[in-house]
FIDREN-908141 format. One record per atom (N, C-alpha, C, O): residue in three letters; x, y, z. Coordinates in pm, whole numbers, plus 50000, padded with zeros to 5 digits. Each point is the difference from the previous one (the first is absolute). Example, Ala and Ser with C-alpha at 12.3 -4.5 7.8 and 13.67 -1.06 7.14 Angstrom:
# FIDREN-908141
ala513194943150780ala499115011950000ala500905012050000ala501044999850066ser498615010749862ser500825011950006ser499235010950073ser500515011150017
This chain:
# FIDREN-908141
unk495925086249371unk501214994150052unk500194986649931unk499104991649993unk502135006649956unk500344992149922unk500344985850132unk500695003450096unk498814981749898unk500674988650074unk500624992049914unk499825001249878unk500884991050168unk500904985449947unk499924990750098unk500205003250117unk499534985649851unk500004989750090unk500614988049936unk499504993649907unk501935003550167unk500974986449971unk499844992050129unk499755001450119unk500654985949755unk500204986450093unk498544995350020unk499095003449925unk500794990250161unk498574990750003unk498805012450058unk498794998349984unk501685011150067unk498755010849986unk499164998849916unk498914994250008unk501695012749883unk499564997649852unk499194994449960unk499275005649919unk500514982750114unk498684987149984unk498755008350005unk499145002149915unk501045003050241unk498835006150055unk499705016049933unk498825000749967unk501695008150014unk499695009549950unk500975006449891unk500365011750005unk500094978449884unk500855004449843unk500995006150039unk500335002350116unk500365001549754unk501035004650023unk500345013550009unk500885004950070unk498165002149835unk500225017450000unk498665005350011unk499284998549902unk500185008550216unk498615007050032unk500345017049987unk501065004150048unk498375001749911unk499175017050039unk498774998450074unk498984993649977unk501475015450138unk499124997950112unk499605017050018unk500035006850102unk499654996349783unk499325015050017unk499505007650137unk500255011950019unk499194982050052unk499005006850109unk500634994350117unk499334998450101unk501774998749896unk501014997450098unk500385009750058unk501165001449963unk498405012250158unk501075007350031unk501315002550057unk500434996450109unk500325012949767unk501514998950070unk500015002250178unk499095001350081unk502064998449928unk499775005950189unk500104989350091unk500465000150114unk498844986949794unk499844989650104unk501344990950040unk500724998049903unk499714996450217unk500864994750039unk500274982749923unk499044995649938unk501804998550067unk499884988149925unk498854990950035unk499244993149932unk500915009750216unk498744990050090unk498815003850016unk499104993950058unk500865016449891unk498215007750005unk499864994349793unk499004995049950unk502095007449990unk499674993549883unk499814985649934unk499424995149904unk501455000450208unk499384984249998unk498774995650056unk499524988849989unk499945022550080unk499044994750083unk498735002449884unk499064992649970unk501295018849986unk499065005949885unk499804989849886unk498894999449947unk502254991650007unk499664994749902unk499454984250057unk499394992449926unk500825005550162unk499074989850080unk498604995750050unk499364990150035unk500505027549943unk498625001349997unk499165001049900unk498864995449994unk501865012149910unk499424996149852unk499354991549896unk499054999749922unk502624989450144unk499514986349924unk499824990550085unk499924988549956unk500005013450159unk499404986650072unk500934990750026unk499864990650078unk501095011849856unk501604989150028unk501225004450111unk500965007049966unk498904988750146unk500775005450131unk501394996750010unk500735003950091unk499724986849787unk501594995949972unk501185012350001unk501204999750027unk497905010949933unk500815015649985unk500615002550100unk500975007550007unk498384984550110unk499955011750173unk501374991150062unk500605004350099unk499944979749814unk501264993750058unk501385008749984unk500615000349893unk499775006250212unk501425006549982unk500954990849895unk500945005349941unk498874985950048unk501044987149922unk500585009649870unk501075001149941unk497425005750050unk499695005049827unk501095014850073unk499865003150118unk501095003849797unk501085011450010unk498885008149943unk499054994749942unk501095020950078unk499515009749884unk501555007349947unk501065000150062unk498745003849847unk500725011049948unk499465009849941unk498844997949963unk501555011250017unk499715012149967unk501035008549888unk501005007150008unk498634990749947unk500375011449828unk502344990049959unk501055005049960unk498544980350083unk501114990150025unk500524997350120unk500644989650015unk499205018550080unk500844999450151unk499134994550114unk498845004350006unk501454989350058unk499084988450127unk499935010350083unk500945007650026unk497854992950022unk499715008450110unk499094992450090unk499424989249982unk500585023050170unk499704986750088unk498135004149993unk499455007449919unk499994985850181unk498495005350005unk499235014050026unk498835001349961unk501715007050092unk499915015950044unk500385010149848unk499505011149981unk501294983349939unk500235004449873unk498895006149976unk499114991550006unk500335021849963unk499055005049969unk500365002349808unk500995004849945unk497934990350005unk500245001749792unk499375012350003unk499105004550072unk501745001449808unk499665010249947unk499344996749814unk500334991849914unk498485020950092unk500005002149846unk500914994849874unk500925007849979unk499064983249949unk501084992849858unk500434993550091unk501044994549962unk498705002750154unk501044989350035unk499984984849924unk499044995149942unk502005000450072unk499584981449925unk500034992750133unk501065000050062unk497854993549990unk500574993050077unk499814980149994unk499034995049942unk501914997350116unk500214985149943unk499924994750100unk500705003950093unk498494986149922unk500044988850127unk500454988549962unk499214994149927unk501904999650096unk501104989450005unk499714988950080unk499844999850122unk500104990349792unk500314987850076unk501324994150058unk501045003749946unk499024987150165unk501414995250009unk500564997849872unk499205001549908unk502114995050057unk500364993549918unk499905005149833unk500614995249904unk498545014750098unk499135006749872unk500984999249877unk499515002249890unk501374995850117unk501725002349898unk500015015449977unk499225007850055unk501804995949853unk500105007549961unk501785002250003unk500515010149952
């Protein structure tokens, strides 16, 4: 599973990750929780941060699928 992380996220975990052993299926908030646990950095788990999914904002129950892209947004992130 392909990530992106804009805006001051980014600091903390770059800008473009493959997260191979990520399984699809998981909800946004079981996947934030997942990558929180990973790296030890709990900034993931602030709703502040949006997800999207393959460009479109979705809310936390969003379950990702397989190729999905998914992006965690900062306020303000531009674009």
């Amino acid at each position: 599973m392909r990530l992106g992380f804009y805006g001051r996220i980014s600091t903390t975990y770059g800008n473009d990750i493959d997260v191979p052993a990520v399984s699809a299926g998981l909800s946004i908030a079981e996947l934030r929780r997942e990558l929180a646990r990973r790296s030890g950095y709990e900034d993931i788990l602030d709703p502040i941060y949006r997800a999207a999914v393959n460009n479109v904002i979705v809310t936390e129950d969003h379950h990702v699928r397989e190729g999905d892209r998914v992006d965690f947004l900062s306020p303000l992130s531009g674009g």
